[in-house]
NUMARGU-968998 format. One line per 2 residues: number of its first residue (from 0); their letters; for each residue x, y, z of N, C-alpha, C. Coordinates in steps of 0.02 Angstrom, whole numbers. Layout:
! residues N
NUM> A> X/Y/Z/X/Y/Z/X/Y/Z; ...
END
This chain:
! residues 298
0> XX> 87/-182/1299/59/-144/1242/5/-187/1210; -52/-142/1191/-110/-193/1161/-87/-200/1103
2> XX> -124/-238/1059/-147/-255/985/-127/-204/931; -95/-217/899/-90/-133/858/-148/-131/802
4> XX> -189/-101/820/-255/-84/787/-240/-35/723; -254/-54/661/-269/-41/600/-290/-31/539
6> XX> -365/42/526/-389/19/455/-358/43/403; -375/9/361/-361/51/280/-413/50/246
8> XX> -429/105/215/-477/126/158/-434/128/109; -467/74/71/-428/50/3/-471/6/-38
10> XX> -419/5/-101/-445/-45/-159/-430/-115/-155; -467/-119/-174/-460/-228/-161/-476/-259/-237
12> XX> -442/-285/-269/-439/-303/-343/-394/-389/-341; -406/-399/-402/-382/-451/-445/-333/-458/-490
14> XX> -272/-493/-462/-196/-472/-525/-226/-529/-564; -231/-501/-638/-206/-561/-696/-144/-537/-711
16> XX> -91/-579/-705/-33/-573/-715/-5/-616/-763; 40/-587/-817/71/-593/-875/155/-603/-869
18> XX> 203/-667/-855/256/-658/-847/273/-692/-898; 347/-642/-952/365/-642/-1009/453/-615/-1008
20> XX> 485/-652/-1051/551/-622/-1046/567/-547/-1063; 518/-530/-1084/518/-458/-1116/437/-420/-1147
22> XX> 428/-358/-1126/377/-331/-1139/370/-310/-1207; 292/-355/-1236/276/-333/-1324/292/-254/-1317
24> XX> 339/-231/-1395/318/-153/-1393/249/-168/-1445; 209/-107/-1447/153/-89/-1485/159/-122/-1564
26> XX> 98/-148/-1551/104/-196/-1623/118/-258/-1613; 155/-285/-1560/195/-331/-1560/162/-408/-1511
28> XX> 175/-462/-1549/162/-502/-1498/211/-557/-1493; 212/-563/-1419/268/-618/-1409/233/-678/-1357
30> XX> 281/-731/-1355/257/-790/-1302/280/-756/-1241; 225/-791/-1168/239/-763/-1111/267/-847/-1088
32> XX> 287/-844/-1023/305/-886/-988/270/-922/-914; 201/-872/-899/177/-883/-856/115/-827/-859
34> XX> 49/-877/-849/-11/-836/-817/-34/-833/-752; -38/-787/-700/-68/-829/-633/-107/-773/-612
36> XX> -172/-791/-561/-210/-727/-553/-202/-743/-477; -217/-703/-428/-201/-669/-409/-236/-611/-344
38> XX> -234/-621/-281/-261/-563/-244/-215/-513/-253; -248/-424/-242/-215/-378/-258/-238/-318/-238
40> XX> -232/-257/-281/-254/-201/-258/-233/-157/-190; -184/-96/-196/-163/-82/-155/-177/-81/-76
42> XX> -246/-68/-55/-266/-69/-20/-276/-128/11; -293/-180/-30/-283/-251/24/-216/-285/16
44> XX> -164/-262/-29/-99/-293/-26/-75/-265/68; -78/-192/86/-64/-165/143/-89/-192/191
46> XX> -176/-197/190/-203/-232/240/-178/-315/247; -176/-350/198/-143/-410/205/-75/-422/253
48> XX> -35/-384/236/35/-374/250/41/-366/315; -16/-310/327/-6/-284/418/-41/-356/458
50> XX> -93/-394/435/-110/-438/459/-59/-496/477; -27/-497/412/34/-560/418/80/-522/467
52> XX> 89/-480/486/135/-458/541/94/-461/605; 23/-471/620/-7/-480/679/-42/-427/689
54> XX> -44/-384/645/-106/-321/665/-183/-342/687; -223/-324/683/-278/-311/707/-323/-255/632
56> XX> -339/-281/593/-349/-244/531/-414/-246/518; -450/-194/513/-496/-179/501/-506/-124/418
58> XX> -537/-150/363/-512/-142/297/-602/-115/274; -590/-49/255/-655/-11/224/-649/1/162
60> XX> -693/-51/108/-698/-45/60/-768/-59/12; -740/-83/-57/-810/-101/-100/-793/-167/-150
62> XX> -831/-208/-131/-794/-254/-189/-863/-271/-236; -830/-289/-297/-919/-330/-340/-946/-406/-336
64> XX> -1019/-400/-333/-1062/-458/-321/-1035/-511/-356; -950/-514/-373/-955/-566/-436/-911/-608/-402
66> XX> -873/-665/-422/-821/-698/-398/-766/-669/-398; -757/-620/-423/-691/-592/-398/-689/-543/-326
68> XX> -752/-515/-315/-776/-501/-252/-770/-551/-201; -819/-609/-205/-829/-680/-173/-762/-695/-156
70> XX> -721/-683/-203/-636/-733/-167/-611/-673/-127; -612/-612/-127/-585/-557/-100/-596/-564/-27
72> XX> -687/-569/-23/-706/-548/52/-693/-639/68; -671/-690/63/-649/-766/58/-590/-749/98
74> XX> -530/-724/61/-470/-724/81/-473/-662/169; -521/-607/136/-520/-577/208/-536/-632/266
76> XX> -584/-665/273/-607/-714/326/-567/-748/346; -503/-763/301/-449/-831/312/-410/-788/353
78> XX> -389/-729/337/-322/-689/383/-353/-655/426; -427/-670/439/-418/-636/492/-445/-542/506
80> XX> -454/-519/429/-475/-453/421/-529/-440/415; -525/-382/494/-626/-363/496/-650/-339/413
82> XX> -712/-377/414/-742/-341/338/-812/-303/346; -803/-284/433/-874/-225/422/-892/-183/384
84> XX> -830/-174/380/-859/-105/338/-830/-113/283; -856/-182/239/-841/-202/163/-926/-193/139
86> XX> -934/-145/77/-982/-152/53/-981/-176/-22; -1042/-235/-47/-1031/-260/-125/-1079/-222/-173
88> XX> -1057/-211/-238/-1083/-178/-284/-1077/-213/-334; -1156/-184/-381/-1180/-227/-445/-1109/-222/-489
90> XX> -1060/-169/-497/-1034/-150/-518/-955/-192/-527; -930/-227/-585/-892/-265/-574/-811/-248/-519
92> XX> -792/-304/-485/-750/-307/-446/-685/-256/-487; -636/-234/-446/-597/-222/-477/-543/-244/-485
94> XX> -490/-248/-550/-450/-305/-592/-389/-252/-587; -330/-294/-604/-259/-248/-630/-237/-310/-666
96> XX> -201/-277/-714/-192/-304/-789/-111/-311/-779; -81/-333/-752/1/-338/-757/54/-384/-812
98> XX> 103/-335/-810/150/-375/-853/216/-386/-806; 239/-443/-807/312/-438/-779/358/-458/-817
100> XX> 411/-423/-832/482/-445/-855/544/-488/-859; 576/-512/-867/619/-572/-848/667/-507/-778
102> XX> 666/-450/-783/732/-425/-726/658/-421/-678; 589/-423/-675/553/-438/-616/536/-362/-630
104> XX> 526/-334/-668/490/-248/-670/428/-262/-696; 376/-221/-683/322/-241/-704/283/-179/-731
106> XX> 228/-177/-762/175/-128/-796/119/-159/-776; 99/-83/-755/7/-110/-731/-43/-77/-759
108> XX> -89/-99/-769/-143/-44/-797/-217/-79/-746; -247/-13/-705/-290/-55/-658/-359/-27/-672
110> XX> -408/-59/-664/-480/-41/-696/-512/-54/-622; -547/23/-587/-551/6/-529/-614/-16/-518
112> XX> -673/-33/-563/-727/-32/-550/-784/-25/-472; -774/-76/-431/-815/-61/-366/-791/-8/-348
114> XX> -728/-6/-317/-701/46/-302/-682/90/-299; -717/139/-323/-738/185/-341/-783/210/-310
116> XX> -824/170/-305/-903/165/-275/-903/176/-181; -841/175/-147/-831/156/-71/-882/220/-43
118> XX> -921/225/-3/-966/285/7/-941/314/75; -945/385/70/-899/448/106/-911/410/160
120> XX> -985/409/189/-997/396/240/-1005/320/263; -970/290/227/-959/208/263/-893/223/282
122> XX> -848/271/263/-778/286/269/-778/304/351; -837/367/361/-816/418/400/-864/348/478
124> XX> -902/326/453/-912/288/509/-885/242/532; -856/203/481/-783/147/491/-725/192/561
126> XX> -731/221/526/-645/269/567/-675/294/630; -753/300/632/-775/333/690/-799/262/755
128> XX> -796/201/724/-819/176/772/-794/106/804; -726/87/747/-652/44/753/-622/44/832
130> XX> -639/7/882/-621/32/959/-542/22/929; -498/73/1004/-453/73/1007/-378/82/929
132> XX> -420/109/890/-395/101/815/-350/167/841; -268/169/812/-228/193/811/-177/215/724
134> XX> -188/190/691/-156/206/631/-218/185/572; -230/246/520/-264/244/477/-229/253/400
136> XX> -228/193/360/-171/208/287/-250/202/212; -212/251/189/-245/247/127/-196/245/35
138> XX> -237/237/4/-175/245/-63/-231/293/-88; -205/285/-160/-251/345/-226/-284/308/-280
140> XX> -297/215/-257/-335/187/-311/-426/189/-296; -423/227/-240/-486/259/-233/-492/326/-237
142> XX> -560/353/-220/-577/430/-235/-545/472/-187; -519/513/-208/-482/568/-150/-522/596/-82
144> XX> -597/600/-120/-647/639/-65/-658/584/-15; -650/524/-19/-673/466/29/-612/466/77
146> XX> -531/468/77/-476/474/96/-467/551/151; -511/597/105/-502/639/141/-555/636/216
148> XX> -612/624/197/-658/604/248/-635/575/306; -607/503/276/-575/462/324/-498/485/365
150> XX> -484/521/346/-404/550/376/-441/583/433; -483/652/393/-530/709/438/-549/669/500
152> XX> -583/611/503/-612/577/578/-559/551/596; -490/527/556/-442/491/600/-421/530/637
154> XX> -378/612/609/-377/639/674/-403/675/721; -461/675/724/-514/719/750/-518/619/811
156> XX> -504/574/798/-497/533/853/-455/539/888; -372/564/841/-305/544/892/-271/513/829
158> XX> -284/498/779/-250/426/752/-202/450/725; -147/418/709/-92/438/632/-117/409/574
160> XX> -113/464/529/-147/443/456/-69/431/394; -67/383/369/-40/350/326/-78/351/248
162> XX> -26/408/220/-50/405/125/-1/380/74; -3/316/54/37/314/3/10/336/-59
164> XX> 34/386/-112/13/430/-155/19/393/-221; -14/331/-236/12/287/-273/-58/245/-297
166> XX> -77/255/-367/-53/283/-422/-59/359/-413; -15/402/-420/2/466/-423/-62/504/-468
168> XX> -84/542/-410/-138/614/-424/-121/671/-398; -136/741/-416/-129/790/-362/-165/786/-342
170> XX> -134/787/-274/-159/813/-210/-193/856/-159; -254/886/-153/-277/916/-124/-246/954/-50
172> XX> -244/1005/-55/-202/1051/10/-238/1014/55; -304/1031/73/-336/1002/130/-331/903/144
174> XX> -312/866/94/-273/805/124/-208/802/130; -169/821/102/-130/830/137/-99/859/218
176> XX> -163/907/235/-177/934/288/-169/891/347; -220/844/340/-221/789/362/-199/746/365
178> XX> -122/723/325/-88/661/303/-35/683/361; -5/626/398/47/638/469/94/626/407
180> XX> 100/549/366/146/525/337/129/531/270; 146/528/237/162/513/156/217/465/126
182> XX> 212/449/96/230/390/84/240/367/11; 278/384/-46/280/387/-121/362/362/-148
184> XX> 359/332/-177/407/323/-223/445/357/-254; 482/339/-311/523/390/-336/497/421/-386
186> XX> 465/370/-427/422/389/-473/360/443/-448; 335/429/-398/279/496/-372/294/548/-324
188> XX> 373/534/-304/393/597/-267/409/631/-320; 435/629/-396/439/663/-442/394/701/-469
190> XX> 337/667/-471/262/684/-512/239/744/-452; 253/727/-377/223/788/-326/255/842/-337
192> XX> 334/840/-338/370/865/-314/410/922/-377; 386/877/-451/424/897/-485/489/893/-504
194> XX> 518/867/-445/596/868/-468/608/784/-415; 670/745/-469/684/659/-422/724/664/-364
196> XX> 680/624/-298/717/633/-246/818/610/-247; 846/662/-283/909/635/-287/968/664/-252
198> XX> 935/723/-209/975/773/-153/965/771/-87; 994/781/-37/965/798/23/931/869/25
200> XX> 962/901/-24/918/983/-36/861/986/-62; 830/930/-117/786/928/-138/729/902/-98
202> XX> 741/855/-49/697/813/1/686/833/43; 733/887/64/696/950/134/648/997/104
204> XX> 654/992/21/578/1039/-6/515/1010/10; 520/925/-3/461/890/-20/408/921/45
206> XX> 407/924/93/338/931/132/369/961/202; 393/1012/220/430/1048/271/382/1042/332
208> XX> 405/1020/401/364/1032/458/340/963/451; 318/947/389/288/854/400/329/815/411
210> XX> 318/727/417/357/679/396/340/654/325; 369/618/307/389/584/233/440/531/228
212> XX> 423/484/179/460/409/163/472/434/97; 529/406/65/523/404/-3/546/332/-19
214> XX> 523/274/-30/552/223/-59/597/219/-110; 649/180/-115/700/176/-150/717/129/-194
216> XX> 669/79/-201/660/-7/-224/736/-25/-200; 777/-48/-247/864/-91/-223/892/-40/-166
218> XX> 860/25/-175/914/73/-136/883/72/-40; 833/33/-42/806/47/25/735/113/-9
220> XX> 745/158/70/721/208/66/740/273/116; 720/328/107/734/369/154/694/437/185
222> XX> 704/433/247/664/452/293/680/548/310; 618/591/302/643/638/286/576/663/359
224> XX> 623/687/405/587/700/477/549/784/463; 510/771/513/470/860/513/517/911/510
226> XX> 593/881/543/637/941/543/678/963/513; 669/907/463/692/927/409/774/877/397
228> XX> 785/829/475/850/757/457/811/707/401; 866/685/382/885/646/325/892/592/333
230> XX> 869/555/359/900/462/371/901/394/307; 937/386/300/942/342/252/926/256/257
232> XX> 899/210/251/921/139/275/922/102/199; 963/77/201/995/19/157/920/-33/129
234> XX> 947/-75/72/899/-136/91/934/-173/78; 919/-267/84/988/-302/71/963/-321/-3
236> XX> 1008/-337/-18/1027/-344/-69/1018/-423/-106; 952/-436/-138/941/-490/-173/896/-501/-229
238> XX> 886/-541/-258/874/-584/-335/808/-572/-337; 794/-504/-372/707/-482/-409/693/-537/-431
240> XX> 625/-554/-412/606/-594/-461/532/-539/-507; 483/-529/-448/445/-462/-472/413/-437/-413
242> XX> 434/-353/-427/421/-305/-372/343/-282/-381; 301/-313/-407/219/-303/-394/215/-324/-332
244> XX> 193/-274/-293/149/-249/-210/220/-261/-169; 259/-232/-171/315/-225/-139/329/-165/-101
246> XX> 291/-120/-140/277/-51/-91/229/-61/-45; 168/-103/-83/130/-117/-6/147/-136/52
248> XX> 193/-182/33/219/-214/65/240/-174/127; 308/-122/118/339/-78/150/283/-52/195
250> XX> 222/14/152/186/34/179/136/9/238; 120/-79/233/60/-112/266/121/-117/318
252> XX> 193/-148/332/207/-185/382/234/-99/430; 275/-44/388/271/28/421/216/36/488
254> XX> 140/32/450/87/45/494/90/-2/562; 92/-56/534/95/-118/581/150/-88/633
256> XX> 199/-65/628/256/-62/665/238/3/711; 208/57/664/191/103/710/139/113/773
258> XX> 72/74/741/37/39/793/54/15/829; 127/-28/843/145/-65/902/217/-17/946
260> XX> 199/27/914/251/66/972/312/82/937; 352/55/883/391/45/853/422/128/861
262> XX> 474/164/842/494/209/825/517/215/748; 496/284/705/492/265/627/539/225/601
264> XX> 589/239/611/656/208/582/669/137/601; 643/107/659/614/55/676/597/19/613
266> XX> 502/58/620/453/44/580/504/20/491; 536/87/475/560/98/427/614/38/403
268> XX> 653/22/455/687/-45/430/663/-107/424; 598/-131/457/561/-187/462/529/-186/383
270> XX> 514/-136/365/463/-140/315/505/-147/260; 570/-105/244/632/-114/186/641/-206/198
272> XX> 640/-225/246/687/-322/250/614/-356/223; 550/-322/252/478/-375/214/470/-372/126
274> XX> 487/-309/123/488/-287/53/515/-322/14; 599/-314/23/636/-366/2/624/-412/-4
276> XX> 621/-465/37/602/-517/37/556/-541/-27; 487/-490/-20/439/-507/-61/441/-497/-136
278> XX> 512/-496/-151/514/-467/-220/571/-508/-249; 571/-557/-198/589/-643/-205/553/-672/-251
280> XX> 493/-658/-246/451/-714/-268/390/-698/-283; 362/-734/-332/303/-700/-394/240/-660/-356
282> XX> 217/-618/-402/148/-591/-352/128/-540/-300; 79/-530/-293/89/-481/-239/72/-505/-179
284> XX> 10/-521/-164/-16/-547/-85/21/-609/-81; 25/-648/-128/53/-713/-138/132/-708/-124
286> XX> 171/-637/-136/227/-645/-133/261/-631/-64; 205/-632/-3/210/-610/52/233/-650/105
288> XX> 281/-632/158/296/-665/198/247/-682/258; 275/-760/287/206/-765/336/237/-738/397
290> XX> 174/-746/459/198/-728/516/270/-726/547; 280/-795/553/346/-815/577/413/-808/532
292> XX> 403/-800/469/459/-750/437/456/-713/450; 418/-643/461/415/-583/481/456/-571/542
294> XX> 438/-614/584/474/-619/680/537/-617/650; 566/-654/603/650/-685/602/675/-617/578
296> XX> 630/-567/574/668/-514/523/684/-459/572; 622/-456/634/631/-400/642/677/-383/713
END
């Protein structure tokens, strides 16, 4: 089996991160316990992730002319991730503002600036000209119309398209059209769905005929097939420190797994043990396991 070939059209940002025993309420100020900044942004937490598992990643985005750009497309060169189809804009890089908690929960507020900016058609030519590219993932910290573009040529190649719906928007019928997988939390299978994935009756509503993940953070996650089975997998069980890019996590090493042949539930348990793991320890790209941890897992 070749290379498991992989882009994502995504956001690529900067964590300033805030760790504190407890979150100020309004009005309020308290001492924190730790500042650290940080690579981030959904889109390169995934692409990172699939790389540290050995993908072949090819990452279409926008970053700004500034140093927070400069360290972005820096760190791409070190792991290894094609940055053809990275374009820079006057327009400042984009930042996420995090808080973490002493139980490791966190609040984000993300200011996407470049990214925003990713242009339809750097999307639709990325996806059109990636040899041998087999799995295409996107999130929602970019523009919907660029996602949809890029799905439209993934399968009009062959590819499986990967959406994690995160930060939560509605959804356009026609991407979804196009989405093989989806991929949302509990918090945004609620916001789609209206009602919390807390039934097996309720989770055969979410997207009938498709596939679907719903992540579970401590609970694992679970796997809800075109036909409508139910599979559940566990996660093990250990010491939050903070779950910032922990879904990427899941989502980047998923792709990775599916590109290489993997079968979902496969895919699906590899990505619950990376997850875990990464929510060991502070950060998001930073909180990531390397290559050869990854091997011991899977």
């Amino acid at each position: 089996m070749g290379k498991a070939v992989i882009a994502v059209v995504g956001s690529a940002m900067i964590d300033l991160t805030a760790y504190a025993q407890q979150i100020p309420a309004a009005g309020q100020t308290l001492e924190g316990d730790l500042f650290t900044t940080g690579f981030g942004g959904k889109g390169a937490n995934q692409a990172v992730i699939a790389a540290h598992c050995g993908a072949q990643v090819h990452f279409i985005g926008k970053l700004g002319k500034d140093l927070f750009g400069d360290s972005i497309a820096q760190n791409f060169h070190k792991l290894g991730i094609n940055s053809d189809f990275v374009e820079r804009s006057d327009t400042p890089n984009g930042v996420a503002h995090i808080w973490v908690d002493s139980q490791g929960e966190n609040r984000i507020i993300i200011i996407p600036g470049a990214n925003h900016e990713i242009a339809i058609e750097k999307a639709i030519e990325g996806i059109n000209s990636i040899k041998e590219l087999s799995v295409v993932v996107a999130q929602c910290e970019i523009k919907q119309d660029v996602t949809l573009a890029a799905f439209t040529m993934a399968k009009k190649r062959g590819c499986t398209t990967i959406l994690n719906p995160a930060p939560y928007q509605p959804l356009s019928k026609e991407l979804l059209e196009v989405t093989d997988w989806i991929i949302p939390n509990e918090t945004e299978f609620k916001e789609l769905l209206g009602e919390s994935p807390s039934s097996d009756e309720i989770l055969k509503k979410f997207r009938p005929g498709k596939n679907s993940i719903v992540t579970l953070g401590a609970q694992g996650a679970v796997h809800v097939g075109s036909e409508g089975t139910i599979t559940r997998i566990a996660a093990p069980i250990v010491n939050a420190v903070d779950t910032t890019g922990a879904g990427d996590a899941f989502v980047g090493v998923f792709a990775y797994a599916l590109a290489s042949g993997k079968s979902a539930l496969e895919a699906m348990d590899l990505g619950i043990k990376v997850a875990s793991l990464s929510v060991t320890r502070k950060g998001a790209q930073s909180s990531y396991p390397t290559q050869a941890e990854i091997s011991t897992l899977s």
